[in-house]
PDB file of N, CA, C and O in Angstrom:
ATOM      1  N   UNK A   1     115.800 111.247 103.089  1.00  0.00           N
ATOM      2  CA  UNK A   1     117.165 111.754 103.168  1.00  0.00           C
ATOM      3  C   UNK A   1     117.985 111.025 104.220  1.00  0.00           C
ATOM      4  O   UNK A   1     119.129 111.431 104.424  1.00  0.00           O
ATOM      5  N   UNK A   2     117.553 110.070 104.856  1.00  0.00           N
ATOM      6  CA  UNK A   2     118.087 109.216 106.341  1.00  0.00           C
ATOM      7  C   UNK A   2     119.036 108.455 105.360  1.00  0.00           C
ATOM      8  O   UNK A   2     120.012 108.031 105.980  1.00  0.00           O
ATOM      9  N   UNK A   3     119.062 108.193 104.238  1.00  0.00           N
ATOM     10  CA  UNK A   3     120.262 107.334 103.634  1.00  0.00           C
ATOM     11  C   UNK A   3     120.678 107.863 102.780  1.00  0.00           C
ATOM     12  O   UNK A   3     121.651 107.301 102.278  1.00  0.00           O
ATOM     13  N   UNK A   4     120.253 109.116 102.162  1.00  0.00           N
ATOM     14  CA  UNK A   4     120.794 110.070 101.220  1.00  0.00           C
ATOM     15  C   UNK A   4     120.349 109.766  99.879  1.00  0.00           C
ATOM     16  O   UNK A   4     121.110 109.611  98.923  1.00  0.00           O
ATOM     17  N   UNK A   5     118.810 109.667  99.834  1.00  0.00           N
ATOM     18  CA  UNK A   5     118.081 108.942  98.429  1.00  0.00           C
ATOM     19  C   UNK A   5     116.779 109.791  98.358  1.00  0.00           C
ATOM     20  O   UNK A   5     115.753 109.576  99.005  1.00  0.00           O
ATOM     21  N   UNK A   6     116.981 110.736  97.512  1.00  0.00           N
ATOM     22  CA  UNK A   6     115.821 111.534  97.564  1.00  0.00           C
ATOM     23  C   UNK A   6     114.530 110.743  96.404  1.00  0.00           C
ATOM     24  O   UNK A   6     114.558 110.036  95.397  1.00  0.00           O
ATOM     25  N   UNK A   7     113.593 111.316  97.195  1.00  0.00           N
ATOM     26  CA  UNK A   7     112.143 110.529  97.274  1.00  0.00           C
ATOM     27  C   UNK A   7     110.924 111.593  96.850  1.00  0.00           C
ATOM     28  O   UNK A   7     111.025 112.682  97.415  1.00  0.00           O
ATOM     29  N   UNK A   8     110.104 111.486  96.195  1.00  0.00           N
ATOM     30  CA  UNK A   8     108.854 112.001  95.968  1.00  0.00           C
ATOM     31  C   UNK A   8     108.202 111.156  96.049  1.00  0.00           C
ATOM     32  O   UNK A   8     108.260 110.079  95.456  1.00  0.00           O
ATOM     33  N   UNK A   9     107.046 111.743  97.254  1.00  0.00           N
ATOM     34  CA  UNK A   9     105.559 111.165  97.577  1.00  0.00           C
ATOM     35  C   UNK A   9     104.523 111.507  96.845  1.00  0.00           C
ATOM     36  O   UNK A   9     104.236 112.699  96.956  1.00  0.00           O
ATOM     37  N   UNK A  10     103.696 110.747  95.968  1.00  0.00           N
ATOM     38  CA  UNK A  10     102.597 111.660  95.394  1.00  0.00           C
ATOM     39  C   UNK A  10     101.299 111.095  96.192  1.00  0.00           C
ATOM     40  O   UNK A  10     100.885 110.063  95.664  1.00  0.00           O
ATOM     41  N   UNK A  11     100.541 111.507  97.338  1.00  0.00           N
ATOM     42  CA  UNK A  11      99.771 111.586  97.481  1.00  0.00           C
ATOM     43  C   UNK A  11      98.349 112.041  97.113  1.00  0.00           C
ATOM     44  O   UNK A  11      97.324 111.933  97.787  1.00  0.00           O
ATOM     45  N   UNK A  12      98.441 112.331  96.448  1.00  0.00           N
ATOM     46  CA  UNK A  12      97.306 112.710  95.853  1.00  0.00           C
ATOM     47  C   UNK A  12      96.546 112.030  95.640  1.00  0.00           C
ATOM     48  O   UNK A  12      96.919 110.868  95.480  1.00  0.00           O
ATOM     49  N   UNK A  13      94.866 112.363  95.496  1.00  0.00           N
ATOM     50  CA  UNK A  13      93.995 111.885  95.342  1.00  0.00           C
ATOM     51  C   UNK A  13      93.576 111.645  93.978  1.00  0.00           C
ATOM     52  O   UNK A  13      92.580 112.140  93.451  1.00  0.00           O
ATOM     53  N   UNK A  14      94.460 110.796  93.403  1.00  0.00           N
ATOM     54  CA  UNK A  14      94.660 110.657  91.913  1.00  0.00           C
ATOM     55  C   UNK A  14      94.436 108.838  91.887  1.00  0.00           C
ATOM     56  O   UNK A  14      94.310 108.290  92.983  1.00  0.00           O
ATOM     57  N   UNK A  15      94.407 108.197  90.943  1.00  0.00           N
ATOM     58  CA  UNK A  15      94.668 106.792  90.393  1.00  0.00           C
ATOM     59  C   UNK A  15      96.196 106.560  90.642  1.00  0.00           C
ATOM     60  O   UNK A  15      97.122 107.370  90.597  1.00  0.00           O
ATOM     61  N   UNK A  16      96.192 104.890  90.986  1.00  0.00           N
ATOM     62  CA  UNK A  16      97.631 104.731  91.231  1.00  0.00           C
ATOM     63  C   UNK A  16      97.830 105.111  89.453  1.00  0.00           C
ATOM     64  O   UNK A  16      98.690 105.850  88.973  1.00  0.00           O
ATOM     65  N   UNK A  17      97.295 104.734  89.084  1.00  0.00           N
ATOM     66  CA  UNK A  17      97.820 104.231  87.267  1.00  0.00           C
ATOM     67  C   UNK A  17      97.868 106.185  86.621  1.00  0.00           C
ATOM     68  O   UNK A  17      98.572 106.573  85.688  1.00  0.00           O
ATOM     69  N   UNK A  18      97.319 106.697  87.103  1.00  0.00           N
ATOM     70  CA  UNK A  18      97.619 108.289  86.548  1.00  0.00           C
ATOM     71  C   UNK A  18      98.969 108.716  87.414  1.00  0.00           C
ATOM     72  O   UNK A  18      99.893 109.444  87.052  1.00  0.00           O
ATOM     73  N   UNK A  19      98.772 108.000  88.726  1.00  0.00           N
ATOM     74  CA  UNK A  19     100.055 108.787  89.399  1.00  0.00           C
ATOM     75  C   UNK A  19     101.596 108.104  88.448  1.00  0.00           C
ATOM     76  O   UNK A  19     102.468 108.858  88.015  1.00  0.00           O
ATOM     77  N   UNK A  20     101.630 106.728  88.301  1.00  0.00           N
ATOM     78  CA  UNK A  20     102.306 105.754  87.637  1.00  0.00           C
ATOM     79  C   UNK A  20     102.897 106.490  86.356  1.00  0.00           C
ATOM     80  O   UNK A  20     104.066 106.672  86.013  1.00  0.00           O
ATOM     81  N   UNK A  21     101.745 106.836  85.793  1.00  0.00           N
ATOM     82  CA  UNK A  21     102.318 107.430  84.045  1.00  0.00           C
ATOM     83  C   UNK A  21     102.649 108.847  84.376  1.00  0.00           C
ATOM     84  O   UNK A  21     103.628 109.288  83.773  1.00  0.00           O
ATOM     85  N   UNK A  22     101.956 109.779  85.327  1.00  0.00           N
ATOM     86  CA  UNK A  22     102.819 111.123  85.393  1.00  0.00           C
ATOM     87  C   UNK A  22     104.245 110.811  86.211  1.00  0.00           C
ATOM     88  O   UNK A  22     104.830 111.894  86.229  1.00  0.00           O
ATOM     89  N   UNK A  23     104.872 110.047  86.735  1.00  0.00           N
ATOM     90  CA  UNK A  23     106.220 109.561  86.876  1.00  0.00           C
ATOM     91  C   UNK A  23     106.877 109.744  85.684  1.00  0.00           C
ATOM     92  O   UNK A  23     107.476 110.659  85.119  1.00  0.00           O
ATOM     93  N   UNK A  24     106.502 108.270  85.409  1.00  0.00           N
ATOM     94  CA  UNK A  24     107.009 107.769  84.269  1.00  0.00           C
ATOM     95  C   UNK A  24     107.504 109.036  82.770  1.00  0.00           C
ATOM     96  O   UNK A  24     108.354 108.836  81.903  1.00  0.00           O
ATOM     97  N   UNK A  25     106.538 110.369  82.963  1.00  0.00           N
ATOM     98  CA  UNK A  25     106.749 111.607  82.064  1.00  0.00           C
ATOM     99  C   UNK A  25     107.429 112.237  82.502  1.00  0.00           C
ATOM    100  O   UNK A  25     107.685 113.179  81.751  1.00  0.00           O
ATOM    101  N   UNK A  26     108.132 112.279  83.743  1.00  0.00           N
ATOM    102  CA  UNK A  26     109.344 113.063  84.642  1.00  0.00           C
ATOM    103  C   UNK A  26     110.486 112.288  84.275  1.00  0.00           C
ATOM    104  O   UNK A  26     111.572 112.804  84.537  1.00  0.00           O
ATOM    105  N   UNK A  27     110.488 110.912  83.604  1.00  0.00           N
ATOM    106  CA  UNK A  27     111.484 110.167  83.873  1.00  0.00           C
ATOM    107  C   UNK A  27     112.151 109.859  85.093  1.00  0.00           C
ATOM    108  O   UNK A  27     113.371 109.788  84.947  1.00  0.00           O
ATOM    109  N   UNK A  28     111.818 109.692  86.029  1.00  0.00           N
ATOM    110  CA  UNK A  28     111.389 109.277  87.618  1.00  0.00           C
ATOM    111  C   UNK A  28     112.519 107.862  87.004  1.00  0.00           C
ATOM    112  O   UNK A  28     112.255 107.138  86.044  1.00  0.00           O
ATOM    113  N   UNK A  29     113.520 107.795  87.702  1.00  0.00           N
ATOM    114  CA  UNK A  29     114.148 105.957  87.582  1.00  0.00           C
ATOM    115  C   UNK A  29     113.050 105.093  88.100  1.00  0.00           C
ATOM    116  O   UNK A  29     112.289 104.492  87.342  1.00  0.00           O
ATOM    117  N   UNK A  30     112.999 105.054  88.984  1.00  0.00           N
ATOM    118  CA  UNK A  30     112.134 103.875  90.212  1.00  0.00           C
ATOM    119  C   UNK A  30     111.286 104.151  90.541  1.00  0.00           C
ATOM    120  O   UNK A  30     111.340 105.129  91.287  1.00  0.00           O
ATOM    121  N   UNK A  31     109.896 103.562  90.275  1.00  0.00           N
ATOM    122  CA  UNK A  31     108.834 104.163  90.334  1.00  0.00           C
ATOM    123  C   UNK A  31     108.442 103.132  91.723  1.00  0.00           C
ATOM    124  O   UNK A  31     108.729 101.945  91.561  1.00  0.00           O
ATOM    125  N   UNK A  32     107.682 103.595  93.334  1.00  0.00           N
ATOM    126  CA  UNK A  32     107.318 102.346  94.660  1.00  0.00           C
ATOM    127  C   UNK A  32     106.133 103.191  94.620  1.00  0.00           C
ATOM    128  O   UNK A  32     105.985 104.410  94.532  1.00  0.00           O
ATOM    129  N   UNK A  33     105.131 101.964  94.730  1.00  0.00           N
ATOM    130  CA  UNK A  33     103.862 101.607  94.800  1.00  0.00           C
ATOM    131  C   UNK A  33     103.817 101.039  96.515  1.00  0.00           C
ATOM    132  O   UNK A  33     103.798  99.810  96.589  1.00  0.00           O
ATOM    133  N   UNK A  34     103.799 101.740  97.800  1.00  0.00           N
ATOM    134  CA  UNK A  34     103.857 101.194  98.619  1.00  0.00           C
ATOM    135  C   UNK A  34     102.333 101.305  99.032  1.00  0.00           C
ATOM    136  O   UNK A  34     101.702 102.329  98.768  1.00  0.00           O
ATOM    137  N   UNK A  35     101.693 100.120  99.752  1.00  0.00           N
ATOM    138  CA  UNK A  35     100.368 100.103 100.158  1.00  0.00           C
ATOM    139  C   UNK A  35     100.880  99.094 101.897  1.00  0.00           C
ATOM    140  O   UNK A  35     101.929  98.826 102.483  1.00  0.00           O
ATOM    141  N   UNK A  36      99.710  98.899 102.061  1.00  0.00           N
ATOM    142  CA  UNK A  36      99.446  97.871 103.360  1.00  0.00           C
ATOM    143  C   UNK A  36      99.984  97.083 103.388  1.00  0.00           C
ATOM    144  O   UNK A  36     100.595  96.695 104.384  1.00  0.00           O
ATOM    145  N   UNK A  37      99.960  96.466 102.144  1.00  0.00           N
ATOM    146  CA  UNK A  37     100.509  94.867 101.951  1.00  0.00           C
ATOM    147  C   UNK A  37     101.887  94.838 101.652  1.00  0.00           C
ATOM    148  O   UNK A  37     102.402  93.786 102.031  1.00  0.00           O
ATOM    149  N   UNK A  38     102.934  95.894 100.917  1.00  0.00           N
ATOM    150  CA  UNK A  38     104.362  96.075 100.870  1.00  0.00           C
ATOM    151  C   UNK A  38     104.620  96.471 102.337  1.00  0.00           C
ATOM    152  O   UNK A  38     105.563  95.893 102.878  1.00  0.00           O
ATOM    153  N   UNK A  39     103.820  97.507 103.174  1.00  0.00           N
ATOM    154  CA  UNK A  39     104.488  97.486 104.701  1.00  0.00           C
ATOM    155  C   UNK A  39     104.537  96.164 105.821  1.00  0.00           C
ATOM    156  O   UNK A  39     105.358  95.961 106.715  1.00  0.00           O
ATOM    157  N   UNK A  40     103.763  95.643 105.559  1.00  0.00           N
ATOM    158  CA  UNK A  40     103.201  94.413 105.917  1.00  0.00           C
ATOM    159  C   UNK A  40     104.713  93.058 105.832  1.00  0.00           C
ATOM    160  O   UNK A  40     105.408  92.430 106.631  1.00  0.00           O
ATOM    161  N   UNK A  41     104.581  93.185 104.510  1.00  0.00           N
ATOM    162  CA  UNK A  41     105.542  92.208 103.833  1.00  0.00           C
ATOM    163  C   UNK A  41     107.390  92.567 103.874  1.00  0.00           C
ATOM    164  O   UNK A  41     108.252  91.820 103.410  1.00  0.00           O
ATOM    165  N   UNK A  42     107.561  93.523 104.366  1.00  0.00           N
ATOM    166  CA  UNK A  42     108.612  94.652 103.750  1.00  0.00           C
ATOM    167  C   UNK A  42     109.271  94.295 102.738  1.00  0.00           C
ATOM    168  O   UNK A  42     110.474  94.031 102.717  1.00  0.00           O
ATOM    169  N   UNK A  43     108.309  94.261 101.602  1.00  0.00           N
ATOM    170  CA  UNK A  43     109.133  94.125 100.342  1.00  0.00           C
ATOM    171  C   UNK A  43     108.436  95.190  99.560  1.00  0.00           C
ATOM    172  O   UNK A  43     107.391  95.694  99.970  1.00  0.00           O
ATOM    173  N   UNK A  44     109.143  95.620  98.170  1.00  0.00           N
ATOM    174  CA  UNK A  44     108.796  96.677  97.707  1.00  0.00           C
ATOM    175  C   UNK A  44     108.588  95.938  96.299  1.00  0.00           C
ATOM    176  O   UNK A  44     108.994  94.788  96.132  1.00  0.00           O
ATOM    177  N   UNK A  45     107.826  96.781  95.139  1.00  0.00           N
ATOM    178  CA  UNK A  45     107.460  96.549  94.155  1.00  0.00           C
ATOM    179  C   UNK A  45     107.958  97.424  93.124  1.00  0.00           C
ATOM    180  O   UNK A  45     107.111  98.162  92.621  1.00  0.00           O
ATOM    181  N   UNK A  46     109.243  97.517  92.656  1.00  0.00           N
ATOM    182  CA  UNK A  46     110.093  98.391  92.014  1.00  0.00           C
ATOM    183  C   UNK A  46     110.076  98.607  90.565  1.00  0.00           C
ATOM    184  O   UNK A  46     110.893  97.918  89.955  1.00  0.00           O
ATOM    185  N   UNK A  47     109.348  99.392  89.864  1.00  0.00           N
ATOM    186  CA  UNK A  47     109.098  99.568  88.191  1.00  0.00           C
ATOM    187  C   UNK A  47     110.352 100.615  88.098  1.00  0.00           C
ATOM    188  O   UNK A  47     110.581 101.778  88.429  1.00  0.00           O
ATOM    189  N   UNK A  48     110.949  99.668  87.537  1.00  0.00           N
ATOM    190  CA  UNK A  48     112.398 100.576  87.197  1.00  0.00           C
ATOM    191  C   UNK A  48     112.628 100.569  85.388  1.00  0.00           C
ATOM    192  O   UNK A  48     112.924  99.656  84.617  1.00  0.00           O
ATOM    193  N   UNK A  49     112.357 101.929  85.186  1.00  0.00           N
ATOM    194  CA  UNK A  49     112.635 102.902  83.995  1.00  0.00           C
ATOM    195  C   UNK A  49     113.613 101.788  83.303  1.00  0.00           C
ATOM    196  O   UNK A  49     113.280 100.935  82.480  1.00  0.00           O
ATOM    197  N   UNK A  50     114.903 102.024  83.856  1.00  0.00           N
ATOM    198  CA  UNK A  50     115.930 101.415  82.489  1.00  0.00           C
ATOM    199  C   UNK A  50     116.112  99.922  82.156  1.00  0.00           C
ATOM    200  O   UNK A  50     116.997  99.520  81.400  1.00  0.00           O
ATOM    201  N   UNK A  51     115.390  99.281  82.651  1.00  0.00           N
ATOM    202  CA  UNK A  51     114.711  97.885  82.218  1.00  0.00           C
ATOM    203  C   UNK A  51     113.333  97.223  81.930  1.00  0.00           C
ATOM    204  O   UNK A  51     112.853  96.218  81.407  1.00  0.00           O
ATOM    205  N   UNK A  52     112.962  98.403  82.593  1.00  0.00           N
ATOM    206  CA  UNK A  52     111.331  98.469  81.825  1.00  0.00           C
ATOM    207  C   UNK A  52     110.744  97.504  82.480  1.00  0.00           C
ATOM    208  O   UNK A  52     109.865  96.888  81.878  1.00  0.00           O
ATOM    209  N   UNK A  53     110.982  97.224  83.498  1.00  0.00           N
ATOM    210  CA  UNK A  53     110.560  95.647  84.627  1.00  0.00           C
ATOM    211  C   UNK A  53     109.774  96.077  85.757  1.00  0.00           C
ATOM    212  O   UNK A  53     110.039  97.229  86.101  1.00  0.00           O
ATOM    213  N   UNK A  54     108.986  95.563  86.360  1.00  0.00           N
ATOM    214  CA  UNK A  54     108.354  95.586  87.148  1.00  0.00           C
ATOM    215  C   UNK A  54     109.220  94.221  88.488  1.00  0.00           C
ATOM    216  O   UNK A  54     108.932  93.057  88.211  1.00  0.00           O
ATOM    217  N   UNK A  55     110.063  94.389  89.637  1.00  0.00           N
ATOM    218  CA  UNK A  55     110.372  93.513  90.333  1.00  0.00           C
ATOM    219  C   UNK A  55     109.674  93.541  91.715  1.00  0.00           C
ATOM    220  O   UNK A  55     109.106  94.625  91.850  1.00  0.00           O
ATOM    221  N   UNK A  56     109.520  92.760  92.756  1.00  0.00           N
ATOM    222  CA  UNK A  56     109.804  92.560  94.058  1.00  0.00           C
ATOM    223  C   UNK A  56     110.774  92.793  94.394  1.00  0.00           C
ATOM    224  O   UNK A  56     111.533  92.688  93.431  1.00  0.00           O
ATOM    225  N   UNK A  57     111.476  93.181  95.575  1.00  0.00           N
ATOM    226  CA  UNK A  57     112.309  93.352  96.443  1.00  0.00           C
ATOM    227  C   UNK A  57     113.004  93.363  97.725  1.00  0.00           C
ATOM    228  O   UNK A  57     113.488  94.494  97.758  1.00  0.00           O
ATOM    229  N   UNK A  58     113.333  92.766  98.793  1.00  0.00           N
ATOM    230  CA  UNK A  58     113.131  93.320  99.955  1.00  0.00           C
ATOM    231  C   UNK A  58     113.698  95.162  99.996  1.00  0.00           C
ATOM    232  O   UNK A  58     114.637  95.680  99.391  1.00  0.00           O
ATOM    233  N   UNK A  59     112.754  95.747 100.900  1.00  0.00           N
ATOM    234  CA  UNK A  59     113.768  97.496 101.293  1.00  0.00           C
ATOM    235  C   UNK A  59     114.879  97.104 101.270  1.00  0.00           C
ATOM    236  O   UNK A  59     115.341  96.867 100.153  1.00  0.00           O
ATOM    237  N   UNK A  60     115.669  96.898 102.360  1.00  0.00           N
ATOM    238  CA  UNK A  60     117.442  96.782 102.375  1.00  0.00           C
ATOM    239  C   UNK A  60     117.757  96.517 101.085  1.00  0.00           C
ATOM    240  O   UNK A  60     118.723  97.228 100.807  1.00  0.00           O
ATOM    241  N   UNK A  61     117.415  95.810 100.088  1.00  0.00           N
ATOM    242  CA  UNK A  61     118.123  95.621  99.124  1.00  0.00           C
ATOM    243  C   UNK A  61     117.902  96.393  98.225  1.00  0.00           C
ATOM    244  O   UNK A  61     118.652  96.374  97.249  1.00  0.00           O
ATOM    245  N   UNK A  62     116.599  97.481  98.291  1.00  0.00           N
ATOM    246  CA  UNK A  62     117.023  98.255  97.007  1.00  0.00           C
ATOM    247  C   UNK A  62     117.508  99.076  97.502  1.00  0.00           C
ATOM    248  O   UNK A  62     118.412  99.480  96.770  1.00  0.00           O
ATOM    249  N   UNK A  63     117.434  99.780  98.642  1.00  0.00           N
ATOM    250  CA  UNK A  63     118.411 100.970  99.626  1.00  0.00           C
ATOM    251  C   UNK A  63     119.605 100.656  99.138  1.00  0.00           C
ATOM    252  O   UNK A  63     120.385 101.483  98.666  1.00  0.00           O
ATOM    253  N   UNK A  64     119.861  99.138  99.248  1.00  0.00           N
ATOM    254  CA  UNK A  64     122.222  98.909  98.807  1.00  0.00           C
ATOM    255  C   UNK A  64     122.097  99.138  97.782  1.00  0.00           C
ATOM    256  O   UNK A  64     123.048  99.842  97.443  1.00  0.00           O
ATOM    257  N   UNK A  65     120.860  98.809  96.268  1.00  0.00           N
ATOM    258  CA  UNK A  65     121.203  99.137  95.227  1.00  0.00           C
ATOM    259  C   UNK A  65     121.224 100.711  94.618  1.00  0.00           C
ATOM    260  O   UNK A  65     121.995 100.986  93.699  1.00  0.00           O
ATOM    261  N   UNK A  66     120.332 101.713  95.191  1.00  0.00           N
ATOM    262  CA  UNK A  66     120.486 103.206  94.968  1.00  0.00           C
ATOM    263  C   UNK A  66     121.548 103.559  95.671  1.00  0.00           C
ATOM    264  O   UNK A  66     122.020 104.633  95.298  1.00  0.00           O
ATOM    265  N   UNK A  67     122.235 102.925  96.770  1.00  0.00           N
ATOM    266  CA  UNK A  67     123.299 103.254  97.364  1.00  0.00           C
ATOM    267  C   UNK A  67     124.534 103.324  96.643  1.00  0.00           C
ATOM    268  O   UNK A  67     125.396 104.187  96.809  1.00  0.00           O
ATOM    269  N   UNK A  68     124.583 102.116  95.616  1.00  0.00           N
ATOM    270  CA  UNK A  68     125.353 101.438  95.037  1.00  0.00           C
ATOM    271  C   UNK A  68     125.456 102.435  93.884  1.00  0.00           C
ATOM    272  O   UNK A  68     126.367 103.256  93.789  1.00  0.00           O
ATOM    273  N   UNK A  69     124.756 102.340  93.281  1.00  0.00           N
ATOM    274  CA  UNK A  69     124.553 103.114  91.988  1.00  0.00           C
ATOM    275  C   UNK A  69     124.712 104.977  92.089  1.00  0.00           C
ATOM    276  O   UNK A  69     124.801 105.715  91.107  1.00  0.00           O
ATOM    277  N   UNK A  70     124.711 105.306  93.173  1.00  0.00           N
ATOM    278  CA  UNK A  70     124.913 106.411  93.607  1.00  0.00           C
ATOM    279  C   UNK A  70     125.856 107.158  94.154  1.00  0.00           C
ATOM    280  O   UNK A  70     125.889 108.388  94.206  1.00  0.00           O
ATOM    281  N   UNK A  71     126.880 106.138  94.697  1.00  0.00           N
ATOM    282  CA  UNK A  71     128.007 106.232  95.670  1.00  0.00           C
ATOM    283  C   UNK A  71     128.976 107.353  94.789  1.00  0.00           C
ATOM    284  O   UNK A  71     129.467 108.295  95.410  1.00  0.00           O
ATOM    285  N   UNK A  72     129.222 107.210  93.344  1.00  0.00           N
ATOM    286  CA  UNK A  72     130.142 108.340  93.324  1.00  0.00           C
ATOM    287  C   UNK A  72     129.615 109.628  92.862  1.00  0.00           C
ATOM    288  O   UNK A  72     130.391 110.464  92.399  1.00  0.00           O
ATOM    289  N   UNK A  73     128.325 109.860  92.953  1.00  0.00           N
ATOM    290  CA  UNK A  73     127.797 111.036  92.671  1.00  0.00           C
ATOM    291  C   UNK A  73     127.201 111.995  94.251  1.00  0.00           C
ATOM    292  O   UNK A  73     126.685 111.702  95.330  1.00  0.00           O
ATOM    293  N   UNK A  74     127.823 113.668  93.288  1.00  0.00           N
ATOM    294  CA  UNK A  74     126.817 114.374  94.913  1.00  0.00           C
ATOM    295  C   UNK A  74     125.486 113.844  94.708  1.00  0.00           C
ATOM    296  O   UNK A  74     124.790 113.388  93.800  1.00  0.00           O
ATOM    297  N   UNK A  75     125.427 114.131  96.083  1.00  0.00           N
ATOM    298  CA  UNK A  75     124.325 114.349  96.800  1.00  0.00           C
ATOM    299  C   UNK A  75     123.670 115.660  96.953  1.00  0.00           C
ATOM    300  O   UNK A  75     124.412 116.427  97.566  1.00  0.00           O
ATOM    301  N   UNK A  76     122.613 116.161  96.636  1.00  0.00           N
ATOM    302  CA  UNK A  76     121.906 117.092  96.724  1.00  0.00           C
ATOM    303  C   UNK A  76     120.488 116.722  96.727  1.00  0.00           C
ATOM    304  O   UNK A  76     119.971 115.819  96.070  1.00  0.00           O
ATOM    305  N   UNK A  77     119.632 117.945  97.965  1.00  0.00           N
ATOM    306  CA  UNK A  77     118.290 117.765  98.242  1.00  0.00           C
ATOM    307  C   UNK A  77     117.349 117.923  97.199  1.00  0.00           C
ATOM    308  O   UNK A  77     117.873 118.420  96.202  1.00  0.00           O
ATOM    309  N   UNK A  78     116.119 117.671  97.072  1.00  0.00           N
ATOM    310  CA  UNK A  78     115.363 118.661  96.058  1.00  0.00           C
ATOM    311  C   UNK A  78     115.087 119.829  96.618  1.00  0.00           C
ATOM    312  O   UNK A  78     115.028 120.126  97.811  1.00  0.00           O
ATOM    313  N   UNK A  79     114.873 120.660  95.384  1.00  0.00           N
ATOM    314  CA  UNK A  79     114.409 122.406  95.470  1.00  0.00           C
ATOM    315  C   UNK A  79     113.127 122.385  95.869  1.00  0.00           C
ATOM    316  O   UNK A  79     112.682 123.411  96.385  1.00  0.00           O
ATOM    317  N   UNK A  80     112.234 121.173  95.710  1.00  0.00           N
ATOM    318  CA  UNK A  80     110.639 121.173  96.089  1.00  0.00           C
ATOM    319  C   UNK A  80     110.618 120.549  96.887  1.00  0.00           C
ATOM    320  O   UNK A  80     111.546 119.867  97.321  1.00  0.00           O
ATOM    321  N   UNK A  81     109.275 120.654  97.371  1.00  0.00           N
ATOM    322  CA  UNK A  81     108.942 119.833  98.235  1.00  0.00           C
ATOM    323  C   UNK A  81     108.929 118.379  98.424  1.00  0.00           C
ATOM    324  O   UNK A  81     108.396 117.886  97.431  1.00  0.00           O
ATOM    325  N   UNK A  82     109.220 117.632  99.119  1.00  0.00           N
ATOM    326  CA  UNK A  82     109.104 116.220  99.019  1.00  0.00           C
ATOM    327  C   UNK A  82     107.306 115.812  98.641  1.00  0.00           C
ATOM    328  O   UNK A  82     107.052 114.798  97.990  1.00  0.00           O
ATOM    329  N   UNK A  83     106.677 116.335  98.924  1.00  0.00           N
ATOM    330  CA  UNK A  83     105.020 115.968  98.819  1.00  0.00           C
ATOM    331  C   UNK A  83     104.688 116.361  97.492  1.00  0.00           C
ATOM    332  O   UNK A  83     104.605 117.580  97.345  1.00  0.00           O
ATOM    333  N   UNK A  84     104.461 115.613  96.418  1.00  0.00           N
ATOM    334  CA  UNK A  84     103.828 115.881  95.159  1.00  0.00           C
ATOM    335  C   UNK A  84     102.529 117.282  95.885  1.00  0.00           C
ATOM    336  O   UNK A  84     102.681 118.437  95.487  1.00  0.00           O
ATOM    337  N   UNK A  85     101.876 117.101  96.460  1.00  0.00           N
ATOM    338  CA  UNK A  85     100.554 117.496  96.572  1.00  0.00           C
ATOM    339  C   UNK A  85     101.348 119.423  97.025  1.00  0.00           C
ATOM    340  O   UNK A  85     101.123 120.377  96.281  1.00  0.00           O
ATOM    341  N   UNK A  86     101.781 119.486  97.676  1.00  0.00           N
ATOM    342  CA  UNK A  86     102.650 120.687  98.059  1.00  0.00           C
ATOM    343  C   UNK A  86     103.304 121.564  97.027  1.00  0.00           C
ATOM    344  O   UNK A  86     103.461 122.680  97.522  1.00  0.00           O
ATOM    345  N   UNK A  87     103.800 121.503  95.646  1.00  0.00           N
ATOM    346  CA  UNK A  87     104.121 121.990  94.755  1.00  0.00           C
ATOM    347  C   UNK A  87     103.576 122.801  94.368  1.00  0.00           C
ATOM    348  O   UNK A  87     102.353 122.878  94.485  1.00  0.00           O
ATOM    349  N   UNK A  88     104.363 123.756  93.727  1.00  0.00           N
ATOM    350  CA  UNK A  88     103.712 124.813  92.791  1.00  0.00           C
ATOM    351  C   UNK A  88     103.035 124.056  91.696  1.00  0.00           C
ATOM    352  O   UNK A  88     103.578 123.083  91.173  1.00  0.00           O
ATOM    353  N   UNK A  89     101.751 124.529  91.310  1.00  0.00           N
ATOM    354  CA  UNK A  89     101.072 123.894  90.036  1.00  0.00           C
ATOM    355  C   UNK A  89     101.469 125.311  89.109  1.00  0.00           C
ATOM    356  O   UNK A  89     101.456 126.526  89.310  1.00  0.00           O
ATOM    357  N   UNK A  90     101.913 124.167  87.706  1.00  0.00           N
ATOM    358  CA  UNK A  90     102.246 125.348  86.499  1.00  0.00           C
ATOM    359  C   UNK A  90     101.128 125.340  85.521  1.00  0.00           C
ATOM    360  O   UNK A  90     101.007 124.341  84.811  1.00  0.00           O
ATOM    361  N   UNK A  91     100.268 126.361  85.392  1.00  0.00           N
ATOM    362  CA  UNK A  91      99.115 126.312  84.230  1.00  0.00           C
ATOM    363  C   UNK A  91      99.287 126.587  83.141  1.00  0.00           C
ATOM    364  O   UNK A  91      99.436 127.800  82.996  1.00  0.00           O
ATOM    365  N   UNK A  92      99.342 126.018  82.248  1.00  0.00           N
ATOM    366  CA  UNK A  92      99.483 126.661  80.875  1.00  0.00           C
ATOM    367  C   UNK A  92      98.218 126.539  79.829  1.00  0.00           C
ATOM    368  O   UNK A  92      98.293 127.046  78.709  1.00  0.00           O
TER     369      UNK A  92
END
């Protein structure tokens, strides 16, 4: 919320590739895969939904681009928690 870009962490003790496709079923825009080597590098690895692409990035530049793309819409927090792992689980 430090730049006004709300974020879900899924920590969980899941597969990147299960965490990846339960995104991807939320329709999640931007899916970051951050590890050692993106903090390391500060570049990010951005699977973005409406091009179906997998890019590199530096941070600052995708921060100006959700900035960008966002600028004339509110802003509002999420109702959940930021921590995937913290949520209500729904059983059906």
């Amino acid at each position: 919320t430090q730049n006004q870009i709300r974020v879900d962490i899924d920590e969980r003790n899941e597969s990147v590739g299960k965490r990846i496709r339960e995104a991807e079923t939320e329709w999640i825009p931007y899916i970051l895969v951050i590890g050692e080597r993106e903090v390391n590098a500060k570049n990010l690895n951005v699977r973005d939904r409406e091009l179906g692409s997998v890019t590199e990035i530096p941070f600052d530049e995708f921060v100006n681009k959700i900035k960008d793309k966002t600028k004339d819409k509110p802003f509002s927090k999420l109702n959940f928690p930021r921590n995937v792992s913290s949520r209500p689980q729904i059983m059906v």
